[in-house]
C-alpha positions in Angstrom: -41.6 4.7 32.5 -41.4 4.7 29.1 -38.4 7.2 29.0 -36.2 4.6 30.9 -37.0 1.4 28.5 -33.1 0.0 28.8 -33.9 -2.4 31.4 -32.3 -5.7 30.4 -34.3 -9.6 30.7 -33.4 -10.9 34.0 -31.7 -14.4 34.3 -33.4 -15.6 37.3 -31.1 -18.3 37.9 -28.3 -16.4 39.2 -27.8 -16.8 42.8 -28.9 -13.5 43.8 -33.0 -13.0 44.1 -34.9 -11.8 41.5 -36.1 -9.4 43.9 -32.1 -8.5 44.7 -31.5 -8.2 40.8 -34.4 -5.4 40.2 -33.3 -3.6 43.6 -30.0 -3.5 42.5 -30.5 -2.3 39.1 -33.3 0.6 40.3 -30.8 1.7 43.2 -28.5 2.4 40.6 -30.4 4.0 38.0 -31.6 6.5 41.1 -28.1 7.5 42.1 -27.2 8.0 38.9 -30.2 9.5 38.3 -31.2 7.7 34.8 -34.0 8.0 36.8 -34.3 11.4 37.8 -36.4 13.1 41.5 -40.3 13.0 39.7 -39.7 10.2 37.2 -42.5 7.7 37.3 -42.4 4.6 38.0 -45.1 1.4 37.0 -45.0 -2.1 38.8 -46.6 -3.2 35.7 -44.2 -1.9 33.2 -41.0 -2.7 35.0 -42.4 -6.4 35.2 -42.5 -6.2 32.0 -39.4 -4.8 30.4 -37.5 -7.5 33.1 -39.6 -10.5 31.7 -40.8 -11.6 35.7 -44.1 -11.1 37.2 -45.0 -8.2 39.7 -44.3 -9.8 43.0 -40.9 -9.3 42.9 -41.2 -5.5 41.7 -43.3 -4.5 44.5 -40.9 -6.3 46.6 -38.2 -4.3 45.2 -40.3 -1.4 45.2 -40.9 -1.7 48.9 -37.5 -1.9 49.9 -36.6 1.3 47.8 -39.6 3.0 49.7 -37.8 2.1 53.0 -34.3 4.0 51.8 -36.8 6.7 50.8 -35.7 6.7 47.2 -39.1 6.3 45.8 -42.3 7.2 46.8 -45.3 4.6 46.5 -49.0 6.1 46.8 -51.9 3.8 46.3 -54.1 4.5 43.3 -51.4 7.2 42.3 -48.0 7.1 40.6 -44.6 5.6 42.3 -42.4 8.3 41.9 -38.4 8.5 42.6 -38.0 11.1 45.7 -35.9 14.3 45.1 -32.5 13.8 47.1 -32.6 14.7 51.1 -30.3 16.6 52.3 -31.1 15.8 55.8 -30.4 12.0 54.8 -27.1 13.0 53.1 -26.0 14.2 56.5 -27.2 11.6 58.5 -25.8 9.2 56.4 -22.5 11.1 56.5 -23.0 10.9 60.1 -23.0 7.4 60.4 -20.8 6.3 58.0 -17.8 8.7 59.3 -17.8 7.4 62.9 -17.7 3.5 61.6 -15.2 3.8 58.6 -12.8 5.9 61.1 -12.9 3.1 63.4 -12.4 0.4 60.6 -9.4 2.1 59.4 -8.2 2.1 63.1 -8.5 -1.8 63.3 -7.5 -2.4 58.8 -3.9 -0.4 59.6 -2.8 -3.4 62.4 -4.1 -6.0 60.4 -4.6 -6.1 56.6 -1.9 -7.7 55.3 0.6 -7.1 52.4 -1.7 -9.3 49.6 -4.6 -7.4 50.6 -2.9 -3.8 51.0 -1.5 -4.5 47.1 -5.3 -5.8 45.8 -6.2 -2.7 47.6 -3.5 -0.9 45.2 -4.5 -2.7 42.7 -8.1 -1.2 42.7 -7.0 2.4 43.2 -4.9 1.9 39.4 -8.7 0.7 38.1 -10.1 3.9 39.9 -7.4 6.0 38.2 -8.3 4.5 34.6 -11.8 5.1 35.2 -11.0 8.4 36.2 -8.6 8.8 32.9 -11.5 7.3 30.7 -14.2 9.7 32.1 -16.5 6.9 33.2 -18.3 7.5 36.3 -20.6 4.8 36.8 -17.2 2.8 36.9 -15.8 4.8 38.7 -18.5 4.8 41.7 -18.4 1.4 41.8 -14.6 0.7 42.1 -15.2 3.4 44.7 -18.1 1.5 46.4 -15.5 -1.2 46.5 -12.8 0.5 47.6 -14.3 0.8 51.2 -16.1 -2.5 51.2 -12.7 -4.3 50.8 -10.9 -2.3 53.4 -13.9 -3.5 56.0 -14.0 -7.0 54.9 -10.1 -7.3 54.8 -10.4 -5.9 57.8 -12.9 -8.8 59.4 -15.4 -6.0 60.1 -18.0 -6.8 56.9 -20.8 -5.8 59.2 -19.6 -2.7 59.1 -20.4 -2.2 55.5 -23.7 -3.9 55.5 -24.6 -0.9 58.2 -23.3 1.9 55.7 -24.6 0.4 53.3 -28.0 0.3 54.9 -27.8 4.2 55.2 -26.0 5.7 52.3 -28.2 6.1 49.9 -29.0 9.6 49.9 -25.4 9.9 49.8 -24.7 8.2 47.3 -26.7 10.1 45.0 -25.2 13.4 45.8 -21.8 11.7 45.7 -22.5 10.1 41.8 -23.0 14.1 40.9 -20.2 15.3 42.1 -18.0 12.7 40.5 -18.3 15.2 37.4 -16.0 17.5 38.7 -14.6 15.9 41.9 -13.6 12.5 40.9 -9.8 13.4 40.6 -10.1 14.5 44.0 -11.4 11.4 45.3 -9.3 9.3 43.8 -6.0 11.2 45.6 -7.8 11.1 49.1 -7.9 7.2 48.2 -4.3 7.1 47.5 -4.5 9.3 50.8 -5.8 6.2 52.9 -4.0 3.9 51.3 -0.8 5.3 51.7 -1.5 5.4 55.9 -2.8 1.9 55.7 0.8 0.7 54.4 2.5 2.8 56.9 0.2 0.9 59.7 -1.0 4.4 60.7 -4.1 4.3 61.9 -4.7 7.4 63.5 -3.5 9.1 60.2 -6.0 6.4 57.7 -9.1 7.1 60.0 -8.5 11.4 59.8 -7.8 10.9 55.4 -11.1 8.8 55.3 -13.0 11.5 57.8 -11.4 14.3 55.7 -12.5 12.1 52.7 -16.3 11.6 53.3 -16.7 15.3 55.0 -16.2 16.7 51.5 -19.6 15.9 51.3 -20.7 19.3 53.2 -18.8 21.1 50.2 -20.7 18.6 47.3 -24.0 19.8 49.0 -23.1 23.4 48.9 -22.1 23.3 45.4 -25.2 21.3 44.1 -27.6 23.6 45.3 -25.9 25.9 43.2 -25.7 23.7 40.5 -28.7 21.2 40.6 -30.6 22.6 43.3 -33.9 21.0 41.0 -32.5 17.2 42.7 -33.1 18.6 46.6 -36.4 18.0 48.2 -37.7 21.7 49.6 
């Protein structure tokens, strides 16, 4: 992994695991492909650049195997998996039918200090957008949603999506080249419903939001079709 040797010490007294910390920073380096489908990937070397022994890279390892972003073969290289597009959908799947619903319940009862943090964000996600920085962006995005379910009282509902978007969120962080601008108005999109308590109209902007997806899919196998598994 020598190709990837920008992994920062870890300060393993933050509340958060180390496990949590290496997961976290490895699930972001895969969607934003810093580390690319085929890179490999060493317990031992990881462990190393981190400053932390190897238990709590497998660990990490293990639970990036289970999303099916890497793949771990004893006696043979780890290696990050290309993209699924079968996952994408799934995942598109899953997370339409529960953020349509949350957007049901957040337009009765998010109030007027959380509809204007809510505001607040999509001006960040504008900047970002403005600045051209796209990790930024993906994660204002990220939080975007989150904050509507919690405000919402339905965190669950983001720890399920969460659970299942990876594979999304991959294709997603490619697209942002050229789609972020686009995004960032269907945000405006749901917002603008969630002030107007219109539920029915903030669950179709967020289906119409997510099912652009099909189009991002279309377009990278045009464009990157070396990121798709078969």
């Amino acid at each position: 992994m020598s190709e990837q040797r920008t992994a920062p010490p870890l300060d393993v007294m933050r509340a958060r695991t180390v496990t949590d910390q290496i997961f976290d920073l490895l699930y972001e380096r895969v969607v934003n492909l810093t580390l690319a489908p085929g890179a490999k990937l060493s317990e031992i070397e990881v462990a190393q650049q981190m400053g932390v022994s190897r238990q709590p890279v497998r660990d990490a390892f293990y639970r990036l195997s289970q999303l099916g972003f890497i793949q771990i073969r004893p006696q043979r290289a780890t290696t990050v998996t290309p993209i699924s597009e079968d996952a994408v959908l799934q995942a598109y799947f899953i997370r339409s039918a529960l953020e349509e619903a949350c957007m049901r319940t957040a337009a009765q009862v998010l109030t007027e200090k959380q509809l204007d943090a809510l505001d607040t964000l999509v001006q960040r996600q504008a900047a970002a957008v403005e600045a051209g920085e796209r990790s930024r962006f993906h994660a204002l995005d990220d939080q975007f949603h989150h904050d509507i379910c919690n405000y919402a009282g339905l965190e669950f509902v983001w720890a399920l999506i969460k659970e299942n978007k990876g594979h999304m969120d991959r294709a997603r962080y490619l697209s942002l080249s050229y789609g972020a601008d686009v995004a960032l108005q269907e945000h405006r999109q749901i917002l603008t419903a969630l002030r107007d308590r219109d539920g029915q109209a903030a669950a179709g902007a967020v289906k119409q939001h997510l099912s652009r997806i099909e189009t991002i899919i279309a377009r990278l196998h045009i464009d990157r079709p070396d990121v798709f598994d078969g």
